[in-house]
C-alpha positions as CSV (number, residue, x, y, z in Angstrom):
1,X,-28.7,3.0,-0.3
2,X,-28.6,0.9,-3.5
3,X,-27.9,-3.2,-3.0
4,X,-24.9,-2.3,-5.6
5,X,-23.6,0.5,-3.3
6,X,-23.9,-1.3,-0.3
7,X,-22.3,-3.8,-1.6
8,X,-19.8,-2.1,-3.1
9,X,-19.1,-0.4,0.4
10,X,-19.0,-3.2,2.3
11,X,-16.0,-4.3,-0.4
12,X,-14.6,-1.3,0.4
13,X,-15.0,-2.1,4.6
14,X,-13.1,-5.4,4.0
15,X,-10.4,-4.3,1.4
16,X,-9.4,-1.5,4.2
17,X,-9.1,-3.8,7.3
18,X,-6.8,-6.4,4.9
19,X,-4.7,-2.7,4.6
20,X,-5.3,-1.8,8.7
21,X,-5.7,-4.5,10.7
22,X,-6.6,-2.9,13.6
23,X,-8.6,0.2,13.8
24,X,-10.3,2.5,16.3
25,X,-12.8,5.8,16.0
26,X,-8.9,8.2,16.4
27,X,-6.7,5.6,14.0
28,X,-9.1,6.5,10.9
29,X,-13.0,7.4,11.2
30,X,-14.4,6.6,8.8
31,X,-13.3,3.2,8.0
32,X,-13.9,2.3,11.6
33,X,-18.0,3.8,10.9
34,X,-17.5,1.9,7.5
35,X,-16.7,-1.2,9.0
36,X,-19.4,-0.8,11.9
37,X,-21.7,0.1,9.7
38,X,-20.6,-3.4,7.4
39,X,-19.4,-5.8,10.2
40,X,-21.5,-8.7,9.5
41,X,-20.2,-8.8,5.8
42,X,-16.5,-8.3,6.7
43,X,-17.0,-10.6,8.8
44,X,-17.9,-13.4,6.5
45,X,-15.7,-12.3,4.0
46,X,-12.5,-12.8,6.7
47,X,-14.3,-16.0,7.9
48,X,-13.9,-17.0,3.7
49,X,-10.5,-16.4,4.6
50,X,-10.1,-18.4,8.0
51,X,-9.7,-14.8,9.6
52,X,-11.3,-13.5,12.1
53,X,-12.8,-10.2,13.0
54,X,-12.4,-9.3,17.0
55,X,-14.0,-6.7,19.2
56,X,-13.2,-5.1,22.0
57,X,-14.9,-1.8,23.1
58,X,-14.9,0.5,20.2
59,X,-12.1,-1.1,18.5
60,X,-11.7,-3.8,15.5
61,X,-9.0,-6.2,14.8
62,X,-8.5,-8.6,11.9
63,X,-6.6,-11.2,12.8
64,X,-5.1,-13.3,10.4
65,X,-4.6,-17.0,11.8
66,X,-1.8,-18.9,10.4
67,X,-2.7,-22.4,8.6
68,X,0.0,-25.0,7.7
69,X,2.4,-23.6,9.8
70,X,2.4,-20.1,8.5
71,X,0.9,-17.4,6.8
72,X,0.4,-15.5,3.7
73,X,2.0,-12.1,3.2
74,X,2.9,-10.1,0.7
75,X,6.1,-8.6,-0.5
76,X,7.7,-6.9,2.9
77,X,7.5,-3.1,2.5
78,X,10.8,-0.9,2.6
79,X,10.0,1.0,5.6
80,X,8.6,-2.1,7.3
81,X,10.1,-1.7,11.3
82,X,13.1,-3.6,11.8
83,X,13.4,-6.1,14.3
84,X,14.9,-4.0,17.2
85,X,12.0,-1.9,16.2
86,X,9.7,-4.4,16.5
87,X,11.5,-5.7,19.8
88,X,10.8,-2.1,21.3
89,X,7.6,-2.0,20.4
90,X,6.9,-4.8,22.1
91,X,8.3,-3.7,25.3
92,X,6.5,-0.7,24.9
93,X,3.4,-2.5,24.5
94,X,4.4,-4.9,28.0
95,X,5.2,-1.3,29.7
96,X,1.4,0.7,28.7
97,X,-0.2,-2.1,30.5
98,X,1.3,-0.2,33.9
99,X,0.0,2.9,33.0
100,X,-2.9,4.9,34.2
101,X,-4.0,8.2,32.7
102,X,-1.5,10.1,30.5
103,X,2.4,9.4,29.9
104,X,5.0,10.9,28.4
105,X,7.8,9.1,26.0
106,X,10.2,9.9,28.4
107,X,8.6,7.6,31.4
108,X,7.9,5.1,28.6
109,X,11.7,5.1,28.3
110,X,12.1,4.6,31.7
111,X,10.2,1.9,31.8
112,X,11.2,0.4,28.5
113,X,14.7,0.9,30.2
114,X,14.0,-1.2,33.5
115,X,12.1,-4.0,31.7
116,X,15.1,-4.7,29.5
117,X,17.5,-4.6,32.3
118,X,15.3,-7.0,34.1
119,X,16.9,-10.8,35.1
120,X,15.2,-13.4,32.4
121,X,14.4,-11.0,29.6
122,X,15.5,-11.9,26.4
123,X,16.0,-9.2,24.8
124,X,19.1,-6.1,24.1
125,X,19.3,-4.0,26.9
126,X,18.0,-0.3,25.9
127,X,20.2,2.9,26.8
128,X,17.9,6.1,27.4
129,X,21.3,8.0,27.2
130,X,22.4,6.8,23.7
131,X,20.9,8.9,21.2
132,X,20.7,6.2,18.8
133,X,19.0,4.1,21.0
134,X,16.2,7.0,21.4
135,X,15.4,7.4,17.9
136,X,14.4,3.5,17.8
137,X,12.3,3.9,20.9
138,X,10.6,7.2,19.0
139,X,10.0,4.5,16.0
140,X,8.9,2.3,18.1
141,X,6.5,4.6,19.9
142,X,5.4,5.4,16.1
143,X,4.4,1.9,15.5
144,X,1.8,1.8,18.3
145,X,0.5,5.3,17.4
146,X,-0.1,3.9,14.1
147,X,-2.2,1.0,15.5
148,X,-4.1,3.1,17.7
149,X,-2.3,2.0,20.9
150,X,-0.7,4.9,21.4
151,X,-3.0,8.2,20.8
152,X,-0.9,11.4,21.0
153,X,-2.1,14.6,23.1
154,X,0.6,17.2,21.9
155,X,1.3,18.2,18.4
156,X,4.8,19.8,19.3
157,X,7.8,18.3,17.3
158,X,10.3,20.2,18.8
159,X,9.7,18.8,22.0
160,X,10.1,15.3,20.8
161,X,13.0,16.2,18.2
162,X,14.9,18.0,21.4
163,X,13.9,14.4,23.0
164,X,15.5,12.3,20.4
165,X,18.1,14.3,19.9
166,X,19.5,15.6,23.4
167,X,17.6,13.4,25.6
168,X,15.9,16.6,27.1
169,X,12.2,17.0,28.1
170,X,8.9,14.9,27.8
171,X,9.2,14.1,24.2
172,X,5.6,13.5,23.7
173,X,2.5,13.0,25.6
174,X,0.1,10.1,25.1
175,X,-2.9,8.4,26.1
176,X,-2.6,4.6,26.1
177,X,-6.0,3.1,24.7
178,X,-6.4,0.2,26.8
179,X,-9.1,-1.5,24.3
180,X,-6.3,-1.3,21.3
181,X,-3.9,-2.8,23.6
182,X,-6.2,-5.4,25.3
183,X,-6.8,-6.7,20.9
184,X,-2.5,-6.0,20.5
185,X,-1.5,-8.4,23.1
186,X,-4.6,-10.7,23.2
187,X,-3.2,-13.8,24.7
188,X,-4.8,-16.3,22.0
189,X,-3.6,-14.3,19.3
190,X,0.0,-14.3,20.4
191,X,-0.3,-18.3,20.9
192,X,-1.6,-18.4,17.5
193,X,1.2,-16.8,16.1
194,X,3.8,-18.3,18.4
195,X,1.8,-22.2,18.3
196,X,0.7,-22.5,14.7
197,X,-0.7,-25.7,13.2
198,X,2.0,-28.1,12.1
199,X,2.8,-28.2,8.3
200,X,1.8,-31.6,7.4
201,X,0.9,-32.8,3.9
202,X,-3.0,-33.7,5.7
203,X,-2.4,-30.2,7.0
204,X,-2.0,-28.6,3.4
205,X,-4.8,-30.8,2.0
206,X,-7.2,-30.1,4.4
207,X,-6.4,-25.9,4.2
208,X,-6.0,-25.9,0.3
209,X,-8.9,-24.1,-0.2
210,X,-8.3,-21.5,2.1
211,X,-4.5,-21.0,0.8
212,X,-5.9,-20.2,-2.5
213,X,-8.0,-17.7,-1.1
214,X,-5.2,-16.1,0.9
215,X,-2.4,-16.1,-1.8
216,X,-5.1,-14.5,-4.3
217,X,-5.9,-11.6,-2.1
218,X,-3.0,-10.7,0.0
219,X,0.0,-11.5,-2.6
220,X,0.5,-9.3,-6.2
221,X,0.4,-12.5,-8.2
222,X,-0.3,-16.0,-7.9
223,X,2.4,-17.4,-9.9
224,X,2.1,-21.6,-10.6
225,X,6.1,-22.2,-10.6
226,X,6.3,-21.0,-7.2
227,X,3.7,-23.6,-6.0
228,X,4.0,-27.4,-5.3
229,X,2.6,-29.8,-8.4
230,X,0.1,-30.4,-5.9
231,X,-1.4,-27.3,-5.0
232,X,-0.6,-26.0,-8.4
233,X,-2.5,-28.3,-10.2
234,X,-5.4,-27.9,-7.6
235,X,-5.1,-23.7,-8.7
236,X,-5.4,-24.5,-12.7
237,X,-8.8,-26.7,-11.6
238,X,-10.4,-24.6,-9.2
239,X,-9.4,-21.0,-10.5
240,X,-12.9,-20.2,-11.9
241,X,-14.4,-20.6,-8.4
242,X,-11.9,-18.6,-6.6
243,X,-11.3,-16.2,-8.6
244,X,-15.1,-15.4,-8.4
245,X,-15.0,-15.6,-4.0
246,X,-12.0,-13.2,-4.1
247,X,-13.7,-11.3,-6.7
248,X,-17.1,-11.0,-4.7
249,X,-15.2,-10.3,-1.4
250,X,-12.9,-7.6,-3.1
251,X,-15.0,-6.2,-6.0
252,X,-11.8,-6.8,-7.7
253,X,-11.5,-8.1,-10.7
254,X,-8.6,-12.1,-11.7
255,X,-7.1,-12.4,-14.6
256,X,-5.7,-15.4,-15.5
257,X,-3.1,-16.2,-17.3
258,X,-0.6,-19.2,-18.6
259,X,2.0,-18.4,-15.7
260,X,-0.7,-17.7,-13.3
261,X,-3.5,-15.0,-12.0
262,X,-4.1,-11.8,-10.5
263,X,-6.1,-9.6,-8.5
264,X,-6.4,-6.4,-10.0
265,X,-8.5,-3.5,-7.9
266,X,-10.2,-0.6,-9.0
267,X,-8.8,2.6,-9.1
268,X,-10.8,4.3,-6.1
269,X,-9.4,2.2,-3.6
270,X,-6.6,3.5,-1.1
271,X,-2.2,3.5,-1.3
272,X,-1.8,0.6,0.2
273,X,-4.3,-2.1,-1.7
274,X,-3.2,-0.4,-5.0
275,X,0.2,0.8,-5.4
276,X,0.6,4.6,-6.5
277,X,3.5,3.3,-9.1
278,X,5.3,4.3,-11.1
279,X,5.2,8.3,-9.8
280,X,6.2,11.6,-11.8
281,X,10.2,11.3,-9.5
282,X,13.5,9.7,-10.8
283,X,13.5,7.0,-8.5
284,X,10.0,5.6,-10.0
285,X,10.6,6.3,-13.8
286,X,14.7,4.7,-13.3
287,X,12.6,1.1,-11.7
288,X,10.4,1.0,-14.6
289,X,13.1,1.6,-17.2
290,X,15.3,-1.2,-15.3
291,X,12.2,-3.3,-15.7
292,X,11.8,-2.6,-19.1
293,X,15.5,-3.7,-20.2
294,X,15.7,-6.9,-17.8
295,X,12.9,-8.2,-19.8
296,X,14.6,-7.4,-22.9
297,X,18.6,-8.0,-21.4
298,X,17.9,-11.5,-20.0
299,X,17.1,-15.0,-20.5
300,X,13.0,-15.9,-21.1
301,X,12.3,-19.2,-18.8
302,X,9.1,-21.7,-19.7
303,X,7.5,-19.9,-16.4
304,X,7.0,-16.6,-17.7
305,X,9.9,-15.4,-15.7
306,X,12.8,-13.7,-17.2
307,X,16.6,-14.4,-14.9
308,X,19.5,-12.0,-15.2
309,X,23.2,-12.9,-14.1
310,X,24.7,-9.8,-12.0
311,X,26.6,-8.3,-15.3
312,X,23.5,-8.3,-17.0
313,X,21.9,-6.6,-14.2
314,X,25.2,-4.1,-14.8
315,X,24.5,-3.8,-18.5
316,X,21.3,-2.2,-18.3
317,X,22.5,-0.1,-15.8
318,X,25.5,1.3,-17.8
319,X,22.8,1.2,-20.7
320,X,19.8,3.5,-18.9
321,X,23.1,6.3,-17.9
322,X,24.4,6.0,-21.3
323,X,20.8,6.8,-22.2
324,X,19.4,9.2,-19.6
325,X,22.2,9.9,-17.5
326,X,21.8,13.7,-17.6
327,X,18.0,13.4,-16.1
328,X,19.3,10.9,-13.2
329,X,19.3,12.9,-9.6
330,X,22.7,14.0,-7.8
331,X,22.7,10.8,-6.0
332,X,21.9,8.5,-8.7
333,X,25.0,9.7,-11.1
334,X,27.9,10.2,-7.4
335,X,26.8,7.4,-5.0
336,X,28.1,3.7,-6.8
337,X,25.5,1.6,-6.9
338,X,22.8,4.0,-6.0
339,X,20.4,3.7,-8.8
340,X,20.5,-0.3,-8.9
341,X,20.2,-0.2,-5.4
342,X,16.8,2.0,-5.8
343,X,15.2,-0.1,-8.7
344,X,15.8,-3.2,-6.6
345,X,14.1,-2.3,-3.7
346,X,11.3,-0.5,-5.6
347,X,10.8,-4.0,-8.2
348,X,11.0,-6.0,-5.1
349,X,8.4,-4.4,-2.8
350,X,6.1,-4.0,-5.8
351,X,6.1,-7.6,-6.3
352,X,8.0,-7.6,-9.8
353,X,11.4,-8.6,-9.3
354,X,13.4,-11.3,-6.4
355,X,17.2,-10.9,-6.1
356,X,19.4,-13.9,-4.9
357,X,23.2,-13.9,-3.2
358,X,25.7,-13.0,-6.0
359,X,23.6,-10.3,-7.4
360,X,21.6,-12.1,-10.1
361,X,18.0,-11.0,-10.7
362,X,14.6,-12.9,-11.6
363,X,11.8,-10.4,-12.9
364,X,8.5,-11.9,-12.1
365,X,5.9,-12.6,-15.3
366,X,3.5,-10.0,-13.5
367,X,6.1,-7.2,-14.8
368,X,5.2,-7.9,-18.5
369,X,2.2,-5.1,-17.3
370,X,4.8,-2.6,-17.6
371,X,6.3,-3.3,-20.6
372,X,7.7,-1.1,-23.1
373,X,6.5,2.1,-21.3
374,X,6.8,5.8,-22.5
375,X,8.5,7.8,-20.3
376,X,9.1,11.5,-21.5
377,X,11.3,13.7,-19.4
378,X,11.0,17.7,-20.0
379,X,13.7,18.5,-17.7
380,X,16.9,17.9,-15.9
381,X,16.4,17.3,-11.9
382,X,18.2,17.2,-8.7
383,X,15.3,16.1,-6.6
């Protein structure tokens, strides 16, 4: 293989354990032989980051270490877990280490249901008989498949829907991989998280390097008005440098800008590092056209961004229906407050827009990359 491919590969490795943190040889193949086959450079790359990259048997974590008391995260997705979810997961998790050979999501349920009951633990009892209660324990169960914890051995829905839904049967079966769970619940990785460094101004000094690195990659925009004088004026100086670390570690490529920079990937890279947006549905075309007329409904700021009150926010929604309202869905012309509600948490997650209390709106500068689109609609929908 070419320097330039394997280069370009061992990008690739890094940029897909930033989107999977933890992988094993079931979770996805050929990233985990992708990463194998490029640990030494991931490695480095994370260690760039102040990351690091942990084995244990077959499988790989990357495990971001917080710095100044925190860490550096991007937008949080829609479907992110909620935190009874997560809370059930975790008790999942503190319930596989009991268990030897295979299980099924009904004795996980059990189990989940004696540790909550248990004197001392902190957390909201869980009712195997409440059918609510069960489809959060099915999520939850989800959430450690998708990390490899969890490694289902039937392929029957209908015996897990007639679990969640009537309380009936096995559910599921599983196999618990006991390397996936060892790197899940590593004690120094929970104290990390738990323990970070304190957030001192010495603290913030000392990591700004490492910040800068962090906000470039994992964030959709570094923007300077959300960042202390300090560390802003420390971004304008050293930009050329990090942009070209970020750029070497991601193969991406920074632009820079008056408001700020950022990262933009290639095109062959997966969902999750580049976002599949906007899409050929109502939801995605309705987001970009609300983009569109906040930037051109509300009030420019010396930042790049632009700040709608809530009845502007109203205007260009009674605009876009006066204008497209017969191409909106069922749900978007019936349910109040439906299509708002949809361009708000599409602008949000994407990184383009923040909404405050009382309804008012501030679209981020990076949404000037959307501007003015074309949108051409051949035909009324319901879907």
């Amino acid at each position: 293989m070419s320097t330039s491919a394997d280069t370009r590969d061992a990008q690739r490795a890094f940029l897909g354990l930033l989107e999977t943190p933890m992988i094993t040889p079931a979770t996805d193949p050929a990233l985990h032989r992708l990463v194998l086959r490029h640990l030494r450079a991931v490695t480095e790359s994370a260690g760039r980051l102040g990351y690091r990259v942990q084995r244990v048997g077959r499988t790989i974590r990357l495990i971001r270490v917080p710095i100044a008391g925190g860490v550096t995260a991007p937008p949080r997705p829609s479907a992110a877990p909620d935190r009874r979810i997560l809370a059930l997961t975790c008790c999942l998790a503190a319930c596989c280490e009991e268990i030897a050979g295979p299980v099924t999501l009904q004795r996980l349920s059990d189990l989940v249901r004696d540790l909550s009951a248990t004197a001392g633990v902190r957390i909201q009892p869980y009712d195997p008989e409440d059918r609510p209660q069960r489809k959060l324990l099915r999520a939850a169960a989800s959430v450690l498949e998708s990390w490899g914890v969890l490694r289902r051995r039937t392929s029957d829905e209908h015996l897990l829907d007639e679990w969640t839904e009537r309380g009936n049967g096995p559910g599921a079966g599983y196999d618990v991989d006991r390397d996936a769970l060892l790197l899940m619940t590593s004690p120094d990785v929970l104290a990390a998280a738990l323990t970070p460094d304190e957030d001192t101004p010495e603290q913030r000094a000392a990591t700004r390097t490492l910040r800068q690195l962090r906000s470039l990659t994992e964030t959709p925009a570094v923007l300077y008005a959300d960042l202390d004088p300090d560390d802003a004026e420390a971004w304008r100086a050293a930009r050329g440098p990090r942009a070209g670390d970020v750029a070497r570690m991601t193969g991406g490529q920074v632009e820079a800008r008056a408001e700020g920079l950022v990262l933009v990937l290639t095109g062959d890279e997966t969902p999750a590092t580049v976002a599949d947006w906007p899409r050929a549905r109502a939801a995605d075309w309705v987001a970009l056209l609300m983009a569109d007329g906040a930037g051109q409904h509300g009030t420019r700021q010396p930042d790049g961004t632009v700040t709608l009150t809530d009845a502007q926010v109203e205007e260009v929604v009674a605009d876009l229906v006066e204008w497209r309202g017969d191409y909106l869905n069922k749900a978007q012309r019936e349910v109040p407050g439906a299509l708002r509600a949809g361009a708000e948490e599409q602008l949000t997650e994407l990184g383009l827009l923040r909404t405050h209390p009382g309804g008012s709106w501030t679209l981020l500068p990076v949404a000037g990359r959307y501007r003015a689109p074309g949108v051409t609609i051949t035909d009324a929908t319901e879907a």
